[in-house]
C-alpha positions as a Python dict, from the first residue, in 0.01 Angstrom:
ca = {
    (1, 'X'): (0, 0, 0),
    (2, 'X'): (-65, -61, -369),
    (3, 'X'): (3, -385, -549),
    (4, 'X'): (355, -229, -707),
    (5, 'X'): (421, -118, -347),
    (6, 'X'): (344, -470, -258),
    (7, 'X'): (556, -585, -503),
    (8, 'X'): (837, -404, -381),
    (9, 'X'): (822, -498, -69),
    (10, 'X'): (792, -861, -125),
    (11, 'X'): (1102, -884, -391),
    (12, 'X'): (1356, -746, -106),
    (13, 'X'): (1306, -1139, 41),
    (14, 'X'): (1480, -1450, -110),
    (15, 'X'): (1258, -1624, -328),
    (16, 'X'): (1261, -2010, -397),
    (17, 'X'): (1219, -2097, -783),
    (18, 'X'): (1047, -1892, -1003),
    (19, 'X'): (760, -1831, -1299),
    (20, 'X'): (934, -1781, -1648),
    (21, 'X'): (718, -1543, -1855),
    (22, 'X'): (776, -1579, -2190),
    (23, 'X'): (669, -1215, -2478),
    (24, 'X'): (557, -1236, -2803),
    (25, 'X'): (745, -1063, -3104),
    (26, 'X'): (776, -1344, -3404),
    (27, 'X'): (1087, -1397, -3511),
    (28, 'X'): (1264, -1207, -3250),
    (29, 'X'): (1122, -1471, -3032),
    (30, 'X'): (1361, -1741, -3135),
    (31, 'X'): (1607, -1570, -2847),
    (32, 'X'): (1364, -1743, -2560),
    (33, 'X'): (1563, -2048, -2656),
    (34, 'X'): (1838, -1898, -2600),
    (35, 'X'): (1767, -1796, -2260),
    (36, 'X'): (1611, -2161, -2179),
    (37, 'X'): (1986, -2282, -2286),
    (38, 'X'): (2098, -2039, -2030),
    (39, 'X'): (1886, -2091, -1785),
    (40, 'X'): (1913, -2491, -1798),
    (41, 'X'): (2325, -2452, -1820),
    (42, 'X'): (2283, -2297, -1476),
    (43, 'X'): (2105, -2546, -1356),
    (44, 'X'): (1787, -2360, -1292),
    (45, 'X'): (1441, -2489, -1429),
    (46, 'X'): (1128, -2258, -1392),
    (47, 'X'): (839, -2428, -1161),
    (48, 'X'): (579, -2313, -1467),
    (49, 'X'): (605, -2125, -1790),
    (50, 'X'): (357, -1866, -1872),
    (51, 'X'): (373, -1752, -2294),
    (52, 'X'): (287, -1517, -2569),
    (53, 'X'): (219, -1609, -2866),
    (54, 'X'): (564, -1687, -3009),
    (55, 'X'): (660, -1759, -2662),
    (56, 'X'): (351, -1956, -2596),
    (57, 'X'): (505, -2187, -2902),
    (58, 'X'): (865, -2195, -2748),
    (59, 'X'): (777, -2191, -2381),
    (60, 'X'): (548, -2554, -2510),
    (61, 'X'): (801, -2701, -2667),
    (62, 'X'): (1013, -2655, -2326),
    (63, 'X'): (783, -2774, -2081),
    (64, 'X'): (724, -3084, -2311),
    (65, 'X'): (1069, -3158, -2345),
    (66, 'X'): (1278, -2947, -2096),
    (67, 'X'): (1617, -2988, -2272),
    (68, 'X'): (1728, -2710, -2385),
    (69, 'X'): (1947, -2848, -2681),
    (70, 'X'): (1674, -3062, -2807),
    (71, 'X'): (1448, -2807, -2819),
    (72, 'X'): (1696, -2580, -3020),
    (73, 'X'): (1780, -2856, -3316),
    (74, 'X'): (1389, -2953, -3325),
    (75, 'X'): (1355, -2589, -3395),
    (76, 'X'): (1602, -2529, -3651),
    (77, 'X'): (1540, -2821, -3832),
    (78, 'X'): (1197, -2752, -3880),
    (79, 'X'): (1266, -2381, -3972),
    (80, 'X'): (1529, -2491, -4241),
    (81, 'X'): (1238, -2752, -4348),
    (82, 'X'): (1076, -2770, -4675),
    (83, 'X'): (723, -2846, -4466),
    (84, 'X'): (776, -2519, -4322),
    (85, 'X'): (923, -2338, -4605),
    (86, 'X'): (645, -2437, -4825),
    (87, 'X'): (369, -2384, -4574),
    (88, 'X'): (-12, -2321, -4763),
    (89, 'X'): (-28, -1941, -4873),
    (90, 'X'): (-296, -1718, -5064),
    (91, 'X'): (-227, -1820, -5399),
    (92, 'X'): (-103, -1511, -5550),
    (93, 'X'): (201, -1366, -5740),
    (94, 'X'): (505, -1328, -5535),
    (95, 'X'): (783, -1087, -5655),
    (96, 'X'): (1067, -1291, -5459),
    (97, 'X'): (1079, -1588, -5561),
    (98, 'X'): (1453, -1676, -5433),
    (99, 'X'): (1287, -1541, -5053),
    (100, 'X'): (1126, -1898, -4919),
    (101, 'X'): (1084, -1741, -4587),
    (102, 'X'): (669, -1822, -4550),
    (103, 'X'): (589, -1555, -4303),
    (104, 'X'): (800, -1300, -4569),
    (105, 'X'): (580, -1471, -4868),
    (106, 'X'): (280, -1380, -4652),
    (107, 'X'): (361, -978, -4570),
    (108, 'X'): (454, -977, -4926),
    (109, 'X'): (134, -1119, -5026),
    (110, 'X'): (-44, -937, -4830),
    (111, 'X'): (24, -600, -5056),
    (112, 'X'): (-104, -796, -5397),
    (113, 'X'): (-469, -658, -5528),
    (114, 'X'): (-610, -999, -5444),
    (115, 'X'): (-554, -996, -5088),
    (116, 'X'): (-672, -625, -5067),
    (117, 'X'): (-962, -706, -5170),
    (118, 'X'): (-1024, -972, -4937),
    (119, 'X'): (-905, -762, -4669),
    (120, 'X'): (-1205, -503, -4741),
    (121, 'X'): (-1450, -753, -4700),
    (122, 'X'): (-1302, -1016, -4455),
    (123, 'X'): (-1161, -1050, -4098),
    (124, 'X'): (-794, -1156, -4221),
    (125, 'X'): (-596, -1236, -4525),
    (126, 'X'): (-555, -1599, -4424),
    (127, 'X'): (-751, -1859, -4208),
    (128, 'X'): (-599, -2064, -3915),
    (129, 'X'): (-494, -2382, -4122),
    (130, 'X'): (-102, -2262, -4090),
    (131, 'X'): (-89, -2177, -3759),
    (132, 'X'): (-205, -2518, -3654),
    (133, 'X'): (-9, -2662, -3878),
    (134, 'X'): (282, -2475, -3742),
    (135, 'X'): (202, -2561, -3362),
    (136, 'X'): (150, -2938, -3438),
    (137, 'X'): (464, -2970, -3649),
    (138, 'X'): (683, -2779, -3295),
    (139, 'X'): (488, -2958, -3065),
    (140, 'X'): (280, -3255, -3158),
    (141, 'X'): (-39, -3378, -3025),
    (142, 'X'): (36, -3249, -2691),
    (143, 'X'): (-220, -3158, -2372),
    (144, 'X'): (-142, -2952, -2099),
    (145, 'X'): (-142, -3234, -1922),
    (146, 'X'): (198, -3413, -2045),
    (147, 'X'): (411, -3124, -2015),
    (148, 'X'): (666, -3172, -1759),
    (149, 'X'): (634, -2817, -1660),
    (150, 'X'): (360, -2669, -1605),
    (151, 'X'): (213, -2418, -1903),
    (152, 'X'): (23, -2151, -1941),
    (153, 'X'): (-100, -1986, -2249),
    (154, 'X'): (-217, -1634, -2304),
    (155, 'X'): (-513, -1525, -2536),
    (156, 'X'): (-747, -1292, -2600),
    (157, 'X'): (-1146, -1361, -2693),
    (158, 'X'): (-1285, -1229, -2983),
    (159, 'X'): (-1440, -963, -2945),
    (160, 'X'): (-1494, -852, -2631),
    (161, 'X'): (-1153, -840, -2544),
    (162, 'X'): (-1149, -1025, -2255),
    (163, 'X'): (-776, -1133, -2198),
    (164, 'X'): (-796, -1556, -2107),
    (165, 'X'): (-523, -1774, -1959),
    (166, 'X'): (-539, -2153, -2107),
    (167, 'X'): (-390, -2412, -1870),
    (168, 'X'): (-434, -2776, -1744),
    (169, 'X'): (-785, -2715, -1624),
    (170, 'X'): (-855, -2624, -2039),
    (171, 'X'): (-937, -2949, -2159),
    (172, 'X'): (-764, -2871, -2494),
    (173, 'X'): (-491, -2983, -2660),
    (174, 'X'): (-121, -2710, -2680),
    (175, 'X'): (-164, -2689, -3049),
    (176, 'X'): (-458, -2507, -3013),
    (177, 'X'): (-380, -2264, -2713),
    (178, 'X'): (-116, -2168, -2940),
    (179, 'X'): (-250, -2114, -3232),
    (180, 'X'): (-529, -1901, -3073),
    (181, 'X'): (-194, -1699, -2926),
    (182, 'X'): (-67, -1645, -3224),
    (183, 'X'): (-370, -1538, -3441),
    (184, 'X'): (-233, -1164, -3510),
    (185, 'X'): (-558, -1025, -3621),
    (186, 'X'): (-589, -894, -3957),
    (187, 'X'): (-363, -1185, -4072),
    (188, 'X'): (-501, -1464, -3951),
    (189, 'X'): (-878, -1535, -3849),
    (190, 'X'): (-967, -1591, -3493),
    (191, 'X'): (-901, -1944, -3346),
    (192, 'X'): (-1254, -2135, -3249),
    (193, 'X'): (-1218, -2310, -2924),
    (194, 'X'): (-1488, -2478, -2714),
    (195, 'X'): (-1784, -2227, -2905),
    (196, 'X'): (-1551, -1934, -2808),
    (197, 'X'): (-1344, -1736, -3053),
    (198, 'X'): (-927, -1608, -2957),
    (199, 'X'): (-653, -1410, -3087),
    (200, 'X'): (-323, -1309, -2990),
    (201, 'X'): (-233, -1284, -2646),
    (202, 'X'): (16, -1051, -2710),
    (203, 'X'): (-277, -802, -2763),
    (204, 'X'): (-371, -776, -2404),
    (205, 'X'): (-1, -924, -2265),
    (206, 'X'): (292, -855, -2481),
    (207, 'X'): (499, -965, -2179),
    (208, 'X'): (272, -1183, -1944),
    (209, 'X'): (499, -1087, -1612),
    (210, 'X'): (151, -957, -1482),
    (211, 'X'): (-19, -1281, -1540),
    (212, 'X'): (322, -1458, -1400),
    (213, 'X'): (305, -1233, -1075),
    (214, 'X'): (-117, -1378, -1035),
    (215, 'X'): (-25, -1724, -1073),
    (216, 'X'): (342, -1682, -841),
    (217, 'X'): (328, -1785, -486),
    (218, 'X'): (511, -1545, -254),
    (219, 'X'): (764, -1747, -221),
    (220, 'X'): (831, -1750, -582),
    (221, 'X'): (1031, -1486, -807),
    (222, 'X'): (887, -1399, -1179),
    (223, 'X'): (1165, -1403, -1471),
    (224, 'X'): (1002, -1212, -1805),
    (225, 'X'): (1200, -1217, -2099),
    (226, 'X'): (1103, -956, -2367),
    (227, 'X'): (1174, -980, -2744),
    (228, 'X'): (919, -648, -2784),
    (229, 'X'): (995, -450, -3118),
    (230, 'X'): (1133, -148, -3078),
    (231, 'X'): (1043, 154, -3342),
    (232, 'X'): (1349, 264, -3583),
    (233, 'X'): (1447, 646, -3477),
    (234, 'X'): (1439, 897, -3790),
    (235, 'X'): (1288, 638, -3997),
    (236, 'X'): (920, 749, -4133),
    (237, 'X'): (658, 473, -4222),
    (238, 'X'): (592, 521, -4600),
    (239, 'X'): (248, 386, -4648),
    (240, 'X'): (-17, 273, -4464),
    (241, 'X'): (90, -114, -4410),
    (242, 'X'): (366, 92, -4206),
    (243, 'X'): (151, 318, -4126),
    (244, 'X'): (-37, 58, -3923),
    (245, 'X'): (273, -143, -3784),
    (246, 'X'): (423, 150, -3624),
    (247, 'X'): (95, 222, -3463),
    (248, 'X'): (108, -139, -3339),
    (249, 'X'): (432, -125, -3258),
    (250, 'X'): (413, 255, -3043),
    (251, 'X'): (120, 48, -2844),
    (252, 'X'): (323, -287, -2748),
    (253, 'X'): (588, -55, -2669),
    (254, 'X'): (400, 76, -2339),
    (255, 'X'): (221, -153, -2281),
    (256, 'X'): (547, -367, -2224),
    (257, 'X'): (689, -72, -1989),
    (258, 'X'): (365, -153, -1777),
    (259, 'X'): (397, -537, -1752),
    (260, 'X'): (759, -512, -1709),
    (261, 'X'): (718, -340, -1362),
    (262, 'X'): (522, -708, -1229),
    (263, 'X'): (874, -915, -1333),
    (264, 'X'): (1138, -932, -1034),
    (265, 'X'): (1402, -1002, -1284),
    (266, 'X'): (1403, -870, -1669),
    (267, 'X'): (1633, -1018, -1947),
    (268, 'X'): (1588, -809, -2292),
    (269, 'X'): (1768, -948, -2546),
    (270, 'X'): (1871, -696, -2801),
    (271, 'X'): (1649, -818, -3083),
    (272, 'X'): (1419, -508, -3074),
    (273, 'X'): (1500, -460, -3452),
    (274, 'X'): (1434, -776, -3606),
    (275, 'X'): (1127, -820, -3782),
    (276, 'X'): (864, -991, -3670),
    (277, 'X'): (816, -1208, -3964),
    (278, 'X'): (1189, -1290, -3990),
    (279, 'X'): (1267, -1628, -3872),
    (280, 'X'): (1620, -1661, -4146),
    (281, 'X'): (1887, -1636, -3895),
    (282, 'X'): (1753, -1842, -3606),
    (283, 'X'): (2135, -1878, -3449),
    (284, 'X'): (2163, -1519, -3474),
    (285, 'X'): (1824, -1461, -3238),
    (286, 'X'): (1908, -1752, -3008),
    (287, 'X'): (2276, -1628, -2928),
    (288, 'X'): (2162, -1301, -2843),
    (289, 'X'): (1880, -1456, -2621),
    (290, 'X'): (2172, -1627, -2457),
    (291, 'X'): (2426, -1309, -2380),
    (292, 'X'): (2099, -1125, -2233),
    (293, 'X'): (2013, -1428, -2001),
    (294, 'X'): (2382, -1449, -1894),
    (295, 'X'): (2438, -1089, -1821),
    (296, 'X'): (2129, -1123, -1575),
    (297, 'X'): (2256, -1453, -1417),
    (298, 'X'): (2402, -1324, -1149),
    (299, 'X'): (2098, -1074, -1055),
    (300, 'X'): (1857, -1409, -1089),
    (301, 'X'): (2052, -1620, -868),
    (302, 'X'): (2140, -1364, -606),
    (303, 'X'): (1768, -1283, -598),
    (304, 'X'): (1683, -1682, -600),
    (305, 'X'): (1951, -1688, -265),
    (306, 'X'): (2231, -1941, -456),
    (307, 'X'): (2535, -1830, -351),
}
């Protein structure tokens, strides 16, 4: 029997509690607080959280603070701040000015002569500073340690490509962790840690339901909650900046289809379209993380044996 036969097998018995794995996708990953709203509303709080880059950032924030509505306004309120708004960028021209979305200003910038030139002789077209910046400002000074649930954080080490899971054992501080989840190479440099050098986990773990199902006892059922992008149909890429992010994009999409089949339960929240570097409409996102988590509430809690 193989380990998806295993698998199976195993999710025909009751489970008690469960790993929430937490995808990466930007923006679109706003709708994981939707399903924590969800999930908490129901009464049902995950026994560890395991994230991906944008959910590494969200899941944190959760298993600091494990209420749902606090977490929410924290997050709005530092998305609609000027801090956040007005984050350190390449200093270049930008032809929006009225568009204060940073990680918009940044894509933008990214297409000025400038920044092309950097990019043909440099790793990224900006260095870490924001990302930390961003992670502090969501959730503090934080160690693995003083999160009330336990977390997990997925990256990958530069270069060899090894795919690394930080945890309580890490000796470093959330901030960090997430920051070296969410350095999306080409954008931002790799994130030094302990003489070692990270990147995105959603390279090697777009969904981490894989990871989820390793760390699971057999008792315990594995929630994933994917905010993947999905490609437009009949719409070409028109340059090579597209070019590239459809590439990306055709990539994430199967490797997701492989790391879904390690998740007993699967809420997708339809945000597939959203861009990544959108964060504008956070409601928006977090509503429709909420309808996908309750349309899957009754599969969860049937498999979970509450009546």
């Amino acid at each position: 029997m193989n380990l998806l036969e295993r698998i199976t097998a195993a999710r025909r018995v009751k489970k008690n509690g469960f790993i929430l794995a937490l995808g990466g996708g930007g923006g679109r990953g706003l709708a994981h607080l939707g399903v924590l709203d969800v999930l908490e509303a129901h009464h049902l709080k995950p026994d560890a959280i395991i994230g991906s880059s944008i959910g590494a950032l969200f899941g944190s924030m959760y298993a600091v603070n494990p209420d749902a509505k606090a977490v929410i306004a924290r997050a709005q309120t530092i998305l609609a701040s000027e801090h956040f708004t007005n984050l350190s960028l390449p200093a270049v021209d930008e032809p929006d000015r009225n568009d204060k979305n940073w990680f918009t200003k940044l894509s933008t910038a990214a297409r000025q002569t400038v920044l092309l030139a950097r990019a043909s002789t440099g790793l990224s077209i900006a260095d870490t500073t924001a990302l930390i910046d961003i992670a502090h400002e969501f959730c503090g000074e934080s160690c693995f340690n003083d999160t009330d649930i336990p977390m997990y954080i997925t990256a990958v080490e530069f270069p060899n490509g090894e795919c690394h899971l930080f945890s309580a054992n890490s000796d470093i501080k959330l901030p960090c962790a997430i920051a070296a989840s969410m350095a999306i190479p080409g954008v931002f440099d790799p994130v030094g840690i302990n003489n070692k050098k990270y990147v995105d986990g959603g390279l090697g773990s777009d969904i981490p339901a894989q990871e989820a199902r390793m760390l699971a006892a057999p008792d315990q059922l594995v929630l994933a909650v994917n905010v993947g992008a999905r490609p437009v149909k009949d719409i070409e890429p028109g340059n090579v900046y597209e070019m590239l992010d459809w590439a990306t994009q055709i990539k994430s999409l199967y490797l997701r289809k492989y790391n879904k089949d390690f998740a007993d339960v699967l809420i997708e929240p339809l945000v597939g379209f959203t861009q990544w570097n959108d964060f504008s409409h956070p409601e928006q996102e977090i509503e429709m993380g909420r309808q996908a988590a309750l349309e899957k509430m009754p599969e969860l809690m049937d498999k979970l044996g509450i009546g």
